[in-house]
N, C-alpha and C positions, 0 to 999 in steps of 0.2 A: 446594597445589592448591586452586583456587576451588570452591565448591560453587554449582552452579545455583539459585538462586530465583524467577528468573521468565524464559520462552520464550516469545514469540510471534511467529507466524508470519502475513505479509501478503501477499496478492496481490493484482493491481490490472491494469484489461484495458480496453480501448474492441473490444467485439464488437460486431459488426452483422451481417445477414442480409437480403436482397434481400424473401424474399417470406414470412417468420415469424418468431418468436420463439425460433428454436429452437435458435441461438446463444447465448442469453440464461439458456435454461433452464439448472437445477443451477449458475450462474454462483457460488453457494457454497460447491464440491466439486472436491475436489483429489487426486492421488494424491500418496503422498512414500516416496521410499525412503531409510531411513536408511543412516548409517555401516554399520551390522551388519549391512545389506541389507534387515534388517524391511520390508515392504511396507505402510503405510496409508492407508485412504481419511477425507480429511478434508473434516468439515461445518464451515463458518466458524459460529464465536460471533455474527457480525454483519454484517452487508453495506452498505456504505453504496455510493448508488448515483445517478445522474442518469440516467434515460430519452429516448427522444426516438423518434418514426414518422418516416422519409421524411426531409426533408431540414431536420427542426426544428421545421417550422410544421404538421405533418402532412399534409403531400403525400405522393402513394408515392415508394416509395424502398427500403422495407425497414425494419428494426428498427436504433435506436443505444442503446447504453448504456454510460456510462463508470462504472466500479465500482471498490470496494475491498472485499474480507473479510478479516478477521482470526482469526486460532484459538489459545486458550491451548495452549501444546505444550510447558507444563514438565513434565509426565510422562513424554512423549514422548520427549524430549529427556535427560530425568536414564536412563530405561530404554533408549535406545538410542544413546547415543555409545561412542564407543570412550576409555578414560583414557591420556593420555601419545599419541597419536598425530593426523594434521590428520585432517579430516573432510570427508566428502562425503556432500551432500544434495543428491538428483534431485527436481523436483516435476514433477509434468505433470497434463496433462489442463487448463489452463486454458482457461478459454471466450473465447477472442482469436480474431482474423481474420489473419493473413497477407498479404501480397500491398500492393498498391494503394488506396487510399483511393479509392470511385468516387462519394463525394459534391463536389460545386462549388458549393453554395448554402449557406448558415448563416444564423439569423437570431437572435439572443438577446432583442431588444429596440427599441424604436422608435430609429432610426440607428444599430442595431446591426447591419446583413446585409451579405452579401456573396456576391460570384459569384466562381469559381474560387477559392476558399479551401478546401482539400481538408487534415482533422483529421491523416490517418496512422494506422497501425493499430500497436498496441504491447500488448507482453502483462508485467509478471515479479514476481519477489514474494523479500521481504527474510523475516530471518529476525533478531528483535534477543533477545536472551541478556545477560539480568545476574547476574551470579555478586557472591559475595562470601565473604572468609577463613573458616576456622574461629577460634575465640575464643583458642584456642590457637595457632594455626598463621598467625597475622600476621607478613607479612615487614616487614622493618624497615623498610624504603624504604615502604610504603604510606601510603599518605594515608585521610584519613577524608573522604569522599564520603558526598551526599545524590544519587541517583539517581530522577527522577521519570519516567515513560512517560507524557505524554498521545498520544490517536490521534485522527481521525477525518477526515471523507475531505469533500473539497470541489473545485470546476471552476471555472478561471478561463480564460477565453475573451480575451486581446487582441488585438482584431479591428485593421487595416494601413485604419480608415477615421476618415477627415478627420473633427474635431469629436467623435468619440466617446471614451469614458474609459472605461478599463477599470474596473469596478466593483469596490469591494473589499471582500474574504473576512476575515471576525474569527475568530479561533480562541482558543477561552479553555484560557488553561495554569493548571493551580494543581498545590497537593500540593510546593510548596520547599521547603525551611528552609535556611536561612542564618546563619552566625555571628551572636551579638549585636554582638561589636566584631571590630574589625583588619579587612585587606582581606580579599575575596572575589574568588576567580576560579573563574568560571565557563564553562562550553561548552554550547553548545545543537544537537543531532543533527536534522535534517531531512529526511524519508525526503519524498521530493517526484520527479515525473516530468513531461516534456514532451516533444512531437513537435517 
């Protein structure tokens, strides 16, 4: 059986609100009920976040904001699963919108806008867990793995207009190691969302 060493837990939302911010608010704060049914209210470690008034350019409109938080929940996580059996985890209370998207204008940048181009409202949030053997209790078949977690949250907008490029997002990954010699194979996890 693995033992946990590192849980985190991510949610990620495009909220909006016609005439305040008030969608927006505690956009940090989650409820989760675990396996054992535990009930907890969680504050994100971090938020990372894109704002926007009205319809980008701050016309009215209403509040937009596209976001991610994360929260360390290896405690969490080691103190409330169930051993030997699946699991279920509820989260709620995200700060998302439902329904219809009722923007039709965007503007990122000069020959960057557009009319009738409506984002879509989307809400949900992942949960990544890395375990590893006891020092004793390695199965035969296991491999020796380097396991690295980079995060963090970025908006790519490709706009459906003539002459324009979608700009592009650098995300720096460190913390590898890799063999000195013989092959390497490798896999890379991308927790990524689009309307």
């Amino acid at each position: 059986m693995g033992r946990v060493i590192l849980a985190r837990a991510y949610c990620r939302e495009n909220a909006n609100d016609y005439t305040s911010d008030t969608k927006i608010q505690n956009r940090n704060k989650v409820e989760v009920i675990w396996p054992n049914h535990i009930a907890s209210s969680l504050t994100a470690d971090e938020v990372w976040y894109h704002d926007f008034w009205g319809d980008w350019t701050g016309n009215s409109g209403g509040y937009r904001s596209f976001y991610q938080g994360h929260k360390d929940v290896t405690a969490l996580v080691k103190s409330n699963f169930i051993t030997g059996t699946s699991q279920t985890i509820t989260v709620g209370n995200i700060k998302a919108n439902s329904g219809e998207d009722w923007f039709s204008y965007s503007y990122l940048g000069p020959g960057a806008e557009a009319s009738g181009l409506k984002v879509g409202f989307w809400g949900n949030w992942s949960l990544i867990v890395i375990y590893n053997y006891p020092t004793n209790n390695i199965p035969s078949s296991a491999k020796l793995k380097n396991v690295q977690v980079n995060h963090g949250f970025d908006l790519m907008m490709p706009l459906p207009i003539n002459g324009y490029t979608t700009f592009n997002v650098t995300v720096p990954l460190s913390g590898f190691l890799t063999p000195k010699s013989g092959t390497v194979n490798s896999q890379m996890l991308f927790l990524c969302f689009w309307w």
